[in-house]
Backbone as JSON Lines, residues from 0, in Angstrom:
{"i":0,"aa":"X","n":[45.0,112.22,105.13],"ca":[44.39,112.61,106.38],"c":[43.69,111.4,106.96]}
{"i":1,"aa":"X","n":[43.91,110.95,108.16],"ca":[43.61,109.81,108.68],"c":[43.07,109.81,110.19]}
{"i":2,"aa":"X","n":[42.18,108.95,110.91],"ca":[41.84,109.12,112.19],"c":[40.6,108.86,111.94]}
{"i":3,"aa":"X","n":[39.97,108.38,113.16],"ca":[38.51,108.37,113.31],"c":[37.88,109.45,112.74]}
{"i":4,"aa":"X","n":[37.9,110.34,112.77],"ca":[37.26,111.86,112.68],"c":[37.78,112.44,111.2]}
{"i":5,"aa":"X","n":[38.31,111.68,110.38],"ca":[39.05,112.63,109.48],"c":[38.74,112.31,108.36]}
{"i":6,"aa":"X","n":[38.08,113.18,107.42],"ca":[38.87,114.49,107.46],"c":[38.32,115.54,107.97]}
{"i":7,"aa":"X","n":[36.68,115.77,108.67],"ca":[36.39,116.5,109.04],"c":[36.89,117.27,110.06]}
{"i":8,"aa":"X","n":[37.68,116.62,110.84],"ca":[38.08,117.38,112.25],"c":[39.63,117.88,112.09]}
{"i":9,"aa":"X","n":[39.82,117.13,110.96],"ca":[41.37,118.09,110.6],"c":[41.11,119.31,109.79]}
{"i":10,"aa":"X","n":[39.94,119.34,108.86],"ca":[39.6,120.5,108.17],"c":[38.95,121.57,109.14]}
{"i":11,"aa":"X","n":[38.42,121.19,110.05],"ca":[37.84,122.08,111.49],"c":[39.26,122.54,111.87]}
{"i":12,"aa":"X","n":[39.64,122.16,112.69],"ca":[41.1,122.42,113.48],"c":[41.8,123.31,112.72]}
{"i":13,"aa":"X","n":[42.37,123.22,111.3],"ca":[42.78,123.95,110.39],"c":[42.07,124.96,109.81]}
{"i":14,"aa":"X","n":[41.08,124.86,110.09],"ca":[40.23,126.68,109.52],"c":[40.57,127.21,111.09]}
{"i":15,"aa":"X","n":[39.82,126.89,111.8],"ca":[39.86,127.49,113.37],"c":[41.69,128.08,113.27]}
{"i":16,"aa":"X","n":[42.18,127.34,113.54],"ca":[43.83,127.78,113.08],"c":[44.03,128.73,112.53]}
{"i":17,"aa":"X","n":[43.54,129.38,111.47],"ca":[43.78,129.94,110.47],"c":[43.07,131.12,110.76]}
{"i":18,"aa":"X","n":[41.5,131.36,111.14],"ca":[40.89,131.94,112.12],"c":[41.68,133.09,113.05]}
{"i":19,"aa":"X","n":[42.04,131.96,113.97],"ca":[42.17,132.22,115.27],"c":[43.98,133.16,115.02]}
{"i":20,"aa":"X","n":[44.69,132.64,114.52],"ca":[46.08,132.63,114.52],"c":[46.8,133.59,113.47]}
{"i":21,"aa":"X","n":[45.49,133.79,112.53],"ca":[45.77,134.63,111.2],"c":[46.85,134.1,110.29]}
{"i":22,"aa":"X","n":[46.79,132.26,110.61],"ca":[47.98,131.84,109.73],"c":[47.12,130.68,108.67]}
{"i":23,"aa":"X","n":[48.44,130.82,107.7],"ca":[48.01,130.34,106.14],"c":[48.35,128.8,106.75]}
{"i":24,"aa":"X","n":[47.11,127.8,106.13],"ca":[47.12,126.35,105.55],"c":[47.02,125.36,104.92]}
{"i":25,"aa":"X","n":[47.84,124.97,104.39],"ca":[48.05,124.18,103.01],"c":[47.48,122.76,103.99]}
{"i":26,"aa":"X","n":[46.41,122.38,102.97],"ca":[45.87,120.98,103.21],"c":[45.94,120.11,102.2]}
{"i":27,"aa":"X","n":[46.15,119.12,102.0],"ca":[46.61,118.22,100.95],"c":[45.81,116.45,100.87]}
{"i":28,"aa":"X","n":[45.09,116.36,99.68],"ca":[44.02,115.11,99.9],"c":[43.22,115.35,98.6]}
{"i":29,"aa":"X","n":[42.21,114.91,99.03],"ca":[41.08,114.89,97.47],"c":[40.08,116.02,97.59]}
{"i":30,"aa":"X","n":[40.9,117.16,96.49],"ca":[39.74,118.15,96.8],"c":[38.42,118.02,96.63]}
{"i":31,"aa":"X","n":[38.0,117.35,95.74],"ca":[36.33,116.8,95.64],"c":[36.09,116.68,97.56]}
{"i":32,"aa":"X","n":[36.87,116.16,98.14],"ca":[35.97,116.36,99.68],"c":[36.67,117.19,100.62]}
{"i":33,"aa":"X","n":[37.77,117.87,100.11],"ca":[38.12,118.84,100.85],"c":[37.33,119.96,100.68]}
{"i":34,"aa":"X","n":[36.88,120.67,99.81],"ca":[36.39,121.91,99.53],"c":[35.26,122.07,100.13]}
{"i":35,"aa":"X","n":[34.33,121.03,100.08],"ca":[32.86,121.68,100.72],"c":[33.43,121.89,102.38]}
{"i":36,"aa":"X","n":[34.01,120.93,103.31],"ca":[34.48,121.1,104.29],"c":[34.93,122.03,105.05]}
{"i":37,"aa":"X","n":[35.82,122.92,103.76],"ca":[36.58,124.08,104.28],"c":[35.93,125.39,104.14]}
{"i":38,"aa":"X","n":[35.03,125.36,103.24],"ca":[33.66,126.15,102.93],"c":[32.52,126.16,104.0]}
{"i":39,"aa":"X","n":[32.64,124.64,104.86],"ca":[31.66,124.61,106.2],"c":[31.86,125.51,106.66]}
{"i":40,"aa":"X","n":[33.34,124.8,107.39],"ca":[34.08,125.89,108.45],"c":[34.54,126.92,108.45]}
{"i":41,"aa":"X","n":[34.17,127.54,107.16],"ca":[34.08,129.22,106.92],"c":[35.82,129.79,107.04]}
{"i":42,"aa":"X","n":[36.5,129.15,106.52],"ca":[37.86,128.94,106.22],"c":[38.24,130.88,105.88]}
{"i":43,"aa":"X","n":[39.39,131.27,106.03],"ca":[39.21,132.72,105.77],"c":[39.57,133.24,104.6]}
């Protein structure tokens, strides 16, 4: 996951997604800093 903003704003975008759309997302990286992230954004 790469970009100015990332990984936070790809783990945003992808809960909201998931949220919004009622669809499943496989994210792929270092869970040590994926998890609290997706736990922010109240992932479903």
């Amino acid at each position: 996951m790469g970009g100015d903003l990332a990984p936070d704003a790809i783990v945003a975008g992808a809960c909201r997604a998931a949220r919004e759309w009622g669809c499943r997302i496989l994210l792929v990286g270092d869970s040590a800093k994926l998890r609290p992230l997706v736990k922010r954004d109240g992932a479903p």
